[in-house]
N, C-alpha and C positions, 0 to 999 in steps of 0.2 A: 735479055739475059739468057746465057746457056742451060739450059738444065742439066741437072746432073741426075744420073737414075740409073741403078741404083743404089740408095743411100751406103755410106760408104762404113765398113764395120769390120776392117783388118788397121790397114794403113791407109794413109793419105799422103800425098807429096807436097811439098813447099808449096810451088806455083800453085797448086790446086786452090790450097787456102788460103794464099794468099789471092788471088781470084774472087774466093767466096767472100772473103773479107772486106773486099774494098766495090763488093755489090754487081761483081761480074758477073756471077754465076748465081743461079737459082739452082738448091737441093729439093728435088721433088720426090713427092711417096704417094700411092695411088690412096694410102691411108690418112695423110695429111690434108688438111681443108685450105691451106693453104701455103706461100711457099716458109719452110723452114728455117729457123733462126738457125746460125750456127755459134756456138758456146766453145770457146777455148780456156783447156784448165793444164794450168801449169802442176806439174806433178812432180819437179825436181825434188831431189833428196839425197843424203849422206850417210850412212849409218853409225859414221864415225861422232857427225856434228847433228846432232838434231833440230837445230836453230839453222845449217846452213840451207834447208832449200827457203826459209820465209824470205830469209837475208837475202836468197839470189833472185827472187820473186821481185824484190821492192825496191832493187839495184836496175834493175831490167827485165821485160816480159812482153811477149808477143801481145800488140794492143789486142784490148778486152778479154785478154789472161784472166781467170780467178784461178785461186792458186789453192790449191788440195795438198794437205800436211799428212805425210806419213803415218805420223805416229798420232798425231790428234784426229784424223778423219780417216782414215783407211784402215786403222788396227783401234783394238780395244783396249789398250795393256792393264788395263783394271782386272783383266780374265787373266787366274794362274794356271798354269801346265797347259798351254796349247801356243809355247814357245813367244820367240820375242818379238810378233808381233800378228798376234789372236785377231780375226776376222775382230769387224767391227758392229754391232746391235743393228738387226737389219731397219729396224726402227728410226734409230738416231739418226741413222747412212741416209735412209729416206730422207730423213730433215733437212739432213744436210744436201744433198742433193736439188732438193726446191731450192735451199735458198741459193745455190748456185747458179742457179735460171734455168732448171734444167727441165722441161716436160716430156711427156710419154713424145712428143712430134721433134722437140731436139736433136739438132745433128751435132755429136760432140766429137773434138778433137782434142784428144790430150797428149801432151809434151814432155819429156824431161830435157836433162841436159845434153841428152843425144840417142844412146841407141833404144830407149825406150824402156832397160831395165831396171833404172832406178827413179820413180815408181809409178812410170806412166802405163805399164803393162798390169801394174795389178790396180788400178783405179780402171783400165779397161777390163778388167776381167769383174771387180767388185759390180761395175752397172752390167756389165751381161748376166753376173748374177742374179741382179735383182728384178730382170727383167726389158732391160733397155737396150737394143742391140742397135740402135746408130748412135754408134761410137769407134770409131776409128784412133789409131796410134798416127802422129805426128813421123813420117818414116824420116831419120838424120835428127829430129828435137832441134832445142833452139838452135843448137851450133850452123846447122844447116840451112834455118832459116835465114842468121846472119849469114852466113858464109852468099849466101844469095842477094848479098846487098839489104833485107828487109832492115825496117826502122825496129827500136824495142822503146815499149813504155816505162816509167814509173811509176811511185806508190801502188797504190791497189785499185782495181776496176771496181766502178759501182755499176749493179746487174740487179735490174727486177726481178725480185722474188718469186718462187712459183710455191703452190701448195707444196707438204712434202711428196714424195713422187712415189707414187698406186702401185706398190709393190712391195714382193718381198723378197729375199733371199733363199732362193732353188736350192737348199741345203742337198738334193741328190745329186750334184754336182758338186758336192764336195767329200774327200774321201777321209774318212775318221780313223782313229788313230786303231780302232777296234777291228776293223778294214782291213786295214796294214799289218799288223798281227796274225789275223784269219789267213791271208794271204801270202805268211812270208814261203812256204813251201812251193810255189806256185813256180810255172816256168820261166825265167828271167826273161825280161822285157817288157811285163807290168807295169813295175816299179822305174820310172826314170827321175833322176838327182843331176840337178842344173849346174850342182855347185863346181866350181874352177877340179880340178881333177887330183891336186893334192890333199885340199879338203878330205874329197871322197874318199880318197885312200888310206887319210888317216894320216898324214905327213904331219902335217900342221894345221892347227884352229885356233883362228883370232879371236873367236866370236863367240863361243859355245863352251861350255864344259868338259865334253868329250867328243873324244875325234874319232871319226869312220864314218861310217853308213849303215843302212838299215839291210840287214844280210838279204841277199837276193835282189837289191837295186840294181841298177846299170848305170851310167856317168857318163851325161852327154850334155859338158857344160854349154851353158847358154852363148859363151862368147864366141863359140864357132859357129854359132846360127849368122853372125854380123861382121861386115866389110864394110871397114870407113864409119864407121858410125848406123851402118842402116842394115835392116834385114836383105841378106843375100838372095837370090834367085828362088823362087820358088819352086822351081824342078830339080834346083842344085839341094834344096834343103830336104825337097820329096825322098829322093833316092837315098842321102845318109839319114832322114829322119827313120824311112822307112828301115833300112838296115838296122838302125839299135832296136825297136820294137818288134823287127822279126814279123811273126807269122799275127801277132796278136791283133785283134780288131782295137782300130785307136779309140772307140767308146771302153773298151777294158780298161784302157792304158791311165796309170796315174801319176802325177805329176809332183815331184819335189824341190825342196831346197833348203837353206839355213834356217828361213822363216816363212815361206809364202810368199815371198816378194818375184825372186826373180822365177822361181815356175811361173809365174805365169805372161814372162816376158818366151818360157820355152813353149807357152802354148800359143800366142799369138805366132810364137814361129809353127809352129804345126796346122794351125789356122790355116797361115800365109799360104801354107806348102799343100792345103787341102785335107791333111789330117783331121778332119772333124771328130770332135767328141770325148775329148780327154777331159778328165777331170784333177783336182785340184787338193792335194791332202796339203791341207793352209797351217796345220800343224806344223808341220816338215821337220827337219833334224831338231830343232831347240826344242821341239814341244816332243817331240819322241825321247830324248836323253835328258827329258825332266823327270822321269821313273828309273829310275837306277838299275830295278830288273828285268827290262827292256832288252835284247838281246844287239849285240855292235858286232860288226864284223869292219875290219879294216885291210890292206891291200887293193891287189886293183880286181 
């Protein structure tokens, strides 16, 4: 078998996993006692259909898929004002996490329906939260895997349980709504907002109550980070990443959106690009414009 090293914690390509999957390759870690299962977790999702990622999970799924639900395992929606859809009890996440098959030596790969932002980028972000950094994004999601001839399974994978997983959620990597606030004075380029560029401006909102942004953001939606369904070049994304942020160290730089979802499909792209060290205000726009006296600014 090939070994792979090292463990892989941005993207992954089809062929790769499909390799590791059918026992080509061995994932090795000088920290692992031995060679590394790897765990495929479907992460598709809708924000229109809440039923449509189980639904697209149980139609078809990369064999030994376990499929992770948005709204029931990624968010809390039990928690009010921290928008529509509030991190999830770092506790439960854990639980949830064993019973996915997942241990601290896991090498996890997760999926959506293709570019990774709906909601395979914050199910990679949620386990780097808690501690788990082999975890890799599926680069193209399913569409790519098929599009590359692979087979998909049905129903649902059955995966040996693991304890729930020795950790917890690095809340200083996430940035509070008190934060955002403290800091709206601040030089632009902090603050960056994933959301499509009419959102931003306050054109239109499907989703929210009110329309704009949080004064002093910048708008550098996520869908220019992706070509064809996959994360673009990483020197290509360096150069305009670095441009919106300017002069700011990317550990300052904090990260937005509608809800936390697709920031964190913008920091896998910053990852990608070498930007280390952004963080994550998982509140974002719906959990900011649930105080009325909130400050909005709209244009570009």
């Amino acid at each position: 078998m090939k070994p792979i090293d090292p463990p892989w914690t941005t993207l992954v390509d089809v062929a790769t996993l499909a390799a590791a999957l059918d026992g080509d390759v061995r994932v090795v870690d000088a920290r692992a006692t031995a060679s590394t299962v790897v765990r495929v977790v479907d992460a598709r999702a809708a924000l229109a259909d809440p039923q449509a990622g189980a639904g697209q999970y149980a139609a078809g799924h990369i064999p030994r898929a376990v499929h992770a639900d948005l709204n029931q395992d990624l968010s809390d929606l039990r928690r009010s004002g921290h928008g529509r859809h509030p991190l999830p009890d770092s506790d439960t996440f854990a639980a949830r996490v064993g019973q996915w098959g997942i241990g601290p030596d896991t090498q996890v790969v997760v999926y959506d329906s293709s570019d990774g932002s709906m909601a395979a980028a914050r199910l990679w972000w949620l386990l780097r939260l808690i501690g788990h950094t082999r975890v890799a994004v599926l680069d193209g999601g399913i569409a790519a895997w098929q599009a590359a001839g692979h087979a998909l399974a049905t129903g649902h994978s059955e995966v040996a349980a693991q304890p729930p997983y020795p950790g917890r959620f690095d809340t200083t990597q996430v940035a509070s709504t008190d934060e955002i606030a403290a800091r709206l004075k601040h030089a632009p380029g902090w603050l960056v907002d994933a959301r499509a560029g009419e959102r931003f401006r306050g054109e239109v909102e499907p989703l929210d109550p009110v329309a704009g942004h949080v004064p002093g953001a910048v708008n550098r939606p996520f869908a220019l980070n992706v070509l064809d369904g996959r994360l673009r070049d990483p020197q290509e994304l360096r150069a305009e990443l670095q441009g919106v942020i300017g002069s700011q160290d990317p550990e300052r730089v904090v990260l937005m959106c509608g809800s936390g979802v697709t920031a964190c499909h913008l920091l896998l792209a910053m990852e990608s690009a070498g930007l280390s060290g952004a963080r994550i205000y998982a509140d974002s726009w719906s959990g900011w414009v649930s105080d009325s006296t909130r400050p909005v600014a709209t244009g570009a």
